[in-house]
N, C-alpha and C positions, 0 to 999 in steps of 0.2 A: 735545424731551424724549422720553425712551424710554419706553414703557411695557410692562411683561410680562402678558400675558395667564395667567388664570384656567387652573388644568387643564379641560378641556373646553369652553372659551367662545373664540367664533372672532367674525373680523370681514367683514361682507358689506359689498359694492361693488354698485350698483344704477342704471342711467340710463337715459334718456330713453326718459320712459312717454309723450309727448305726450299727456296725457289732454285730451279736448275733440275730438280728431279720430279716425277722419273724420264719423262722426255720434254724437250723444249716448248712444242705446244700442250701439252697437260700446264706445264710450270707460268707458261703464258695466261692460260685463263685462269690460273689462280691468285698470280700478279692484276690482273685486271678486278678479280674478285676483291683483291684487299684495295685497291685502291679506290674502287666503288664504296666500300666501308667505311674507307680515311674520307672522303668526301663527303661524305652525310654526317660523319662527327664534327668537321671542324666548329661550326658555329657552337657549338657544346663545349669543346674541348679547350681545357686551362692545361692539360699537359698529355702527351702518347709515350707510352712505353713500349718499348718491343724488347721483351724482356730472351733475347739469345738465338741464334741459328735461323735469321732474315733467311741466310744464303742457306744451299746443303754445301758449299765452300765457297770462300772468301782471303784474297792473300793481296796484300796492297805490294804492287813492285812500284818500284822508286817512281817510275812516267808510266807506267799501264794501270789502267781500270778494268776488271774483268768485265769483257761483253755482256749486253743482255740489260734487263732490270729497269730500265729507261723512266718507266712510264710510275715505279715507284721512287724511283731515283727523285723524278720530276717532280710529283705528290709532297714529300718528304720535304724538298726544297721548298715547296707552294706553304706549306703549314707552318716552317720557321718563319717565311716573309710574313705570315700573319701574325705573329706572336704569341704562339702556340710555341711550350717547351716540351724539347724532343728527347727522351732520356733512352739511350741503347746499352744494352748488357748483352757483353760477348760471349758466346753461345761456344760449344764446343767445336763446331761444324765453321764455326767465322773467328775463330779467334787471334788470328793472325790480322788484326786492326793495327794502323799505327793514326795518323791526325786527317785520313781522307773525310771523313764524316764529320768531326768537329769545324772543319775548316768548310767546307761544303753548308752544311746544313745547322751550324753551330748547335749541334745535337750532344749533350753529356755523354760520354764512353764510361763504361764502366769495366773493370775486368772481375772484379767480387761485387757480394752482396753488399746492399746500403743501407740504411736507414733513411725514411723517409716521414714526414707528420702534418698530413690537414685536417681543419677542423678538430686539432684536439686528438686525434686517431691514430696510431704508430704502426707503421709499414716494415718489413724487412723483404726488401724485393734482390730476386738475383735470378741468376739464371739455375742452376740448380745442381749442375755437371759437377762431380767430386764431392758431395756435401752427405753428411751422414755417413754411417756404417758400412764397409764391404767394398767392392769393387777398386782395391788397392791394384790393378792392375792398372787401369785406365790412370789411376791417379799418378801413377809413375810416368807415365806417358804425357799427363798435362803438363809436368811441371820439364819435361823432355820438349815437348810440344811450344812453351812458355819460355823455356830457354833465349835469350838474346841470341847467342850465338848459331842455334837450331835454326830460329827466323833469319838471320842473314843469309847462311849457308844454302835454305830453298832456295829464296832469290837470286842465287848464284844460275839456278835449270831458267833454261829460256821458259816462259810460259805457257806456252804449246806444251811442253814435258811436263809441267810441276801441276799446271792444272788439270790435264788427265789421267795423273797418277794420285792428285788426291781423291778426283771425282771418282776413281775405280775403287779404291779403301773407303771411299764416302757411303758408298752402295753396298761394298762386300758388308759394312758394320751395320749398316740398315735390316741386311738380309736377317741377320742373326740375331738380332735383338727385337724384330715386330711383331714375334706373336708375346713377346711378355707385357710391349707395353698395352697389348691390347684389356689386361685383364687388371681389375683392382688385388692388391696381394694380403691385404688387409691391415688393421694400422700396426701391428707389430713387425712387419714386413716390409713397409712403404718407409723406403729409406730420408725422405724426404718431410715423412711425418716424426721419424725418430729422431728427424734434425732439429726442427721447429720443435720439439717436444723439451730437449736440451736445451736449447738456448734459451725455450721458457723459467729454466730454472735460474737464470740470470737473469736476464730481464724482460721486461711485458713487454710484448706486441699487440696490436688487436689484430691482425691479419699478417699472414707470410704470402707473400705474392712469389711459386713459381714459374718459368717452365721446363724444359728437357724431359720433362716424365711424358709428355704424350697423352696421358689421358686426363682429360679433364674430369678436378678433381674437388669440392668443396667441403672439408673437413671440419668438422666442432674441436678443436684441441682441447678445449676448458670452457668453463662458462662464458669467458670472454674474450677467448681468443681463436681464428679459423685461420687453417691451412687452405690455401689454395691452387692449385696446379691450372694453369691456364691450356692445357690439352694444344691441340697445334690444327694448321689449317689445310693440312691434307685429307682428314675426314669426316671431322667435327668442326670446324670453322667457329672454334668458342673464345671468348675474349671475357674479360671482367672490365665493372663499371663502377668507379668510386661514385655517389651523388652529395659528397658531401658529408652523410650520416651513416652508411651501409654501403658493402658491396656487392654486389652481384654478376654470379659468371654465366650466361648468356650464348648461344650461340646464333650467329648471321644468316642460316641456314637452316634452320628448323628442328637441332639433334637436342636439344635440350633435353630430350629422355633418355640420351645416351650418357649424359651428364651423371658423374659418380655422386650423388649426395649423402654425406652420413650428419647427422643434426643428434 
């Protein structure tokens, strides 16, 4: 369905905050950092996205909330009582969601990519994890991970256990995979661009809204359609801004020239 945006009311794209890592105060003032940024968009904001991996883990048990996060928890809540829509896409890192958000924050869950369309413009937003060519490893592990039965069975470990045996594999997979995402691998390479490139030949998009890639990434696909990787908020602090007519990926912090551009 199409929706037209408000005169002066835009839509922000926002991922992986991994809050919880690498220590509790680091993760703290980064928590404070986004929610200083949610506060300065609402008056603008017709919709927020946090397009996967809010948390660096996330596992709802039946009556516990995992500690911590308050003060976004709080933010989050504040922008649904304004009527501001909240749309979340589950992230590799949180993807054990069942209705605490929905019912909380009446915030849209998603667990694949969507489609979405203002002003006339067609979005395919997700989070990014599994998509494209290669890394059938992890893909076997999502759908392990995804499992019904896999999700009860954690829940079965008191939370004291299950949450710091995920947090310990949450950090081992970080360690191994940070120096790739730091670099662009070029577009026959960028798994994410050969995705968006495929599903061009079915049908248009004018923009692919990722994250999971890490680096922030604003691609030309065709004359008129861009890839975008919305990079994450552990060192780049970049987010994208729909206005209506164009988007633009931006960062809160001043890396804007760390921003991949290919035009």
């Amino acid at each position: 369905m199409s929706e037209i945006l408000q005169n002066g009311k835009k839509v922000y794209f926002l991922s992986d905050f991994h809050l919880g890592v690498p220590t509790r105060q680091e993760s703290l003032v980064r928590e404070k950092l986004i929610v200083q940024f949610l506060n300065e968009i609402k008056d603008s904001a017709a919709a927020v996205f946090i397009v996967g991996d809010m948390f660096d883990f996330w596992y709802e048990y039946k009556h516990v909330v995992p500690r911590g996060y308050t003060r976004l928890l709080g933010k989050l809540a504040e922008l649904s009582d304004l009527g501001i829509q909240l749309h979340f896409f589950v992230g590799n890192h949180d993807m054990w969601m069942t209705s605490y958000f929905q019912q909380e924050f009446n915030m849209n869950v998603y667990f694949e990519p969507q489609d979405f369309e203002w002003n006339g413009k067609k979005f395919l937003v997700g989070h990014g994890d599994g998509l494209g060519p290669g890394d059938k490893g992890y893909k076997r592990l999502k759908k392990i991970f995804r499992n019904p039965f896999c999700q009860w069975a954690f829940g079965l470990l008191p939370p004291g256990i299950g949450m710091g045996l995920a947090n310990y594999f949450s950090r081992r997979s970080r360690a191994k995979t940070s120096h790739i995402e730091e670099k662009f691998l070029g577009e026959e390479k960028e798994w994410l661009i050969l995705y968006s490139r495929k599903v061009l030949q079915e049908k248009k998009y004018d923009f692919f809204i990722f994250g999971h890639r890490h680096l922030p990434i604003d691609h030309r696909l065709n004359e008129n359609s861009r890839y975008i990787n919305l990079g994450e908020w552990m060192n780049f602090f970049t987010y994208a801004v729909f206005d209506g007519n164009d988007v633009q990926l931006l960062s809160y912090q001043n890396q804007e020239h760390k921003i991949v551009r290919n035009y």
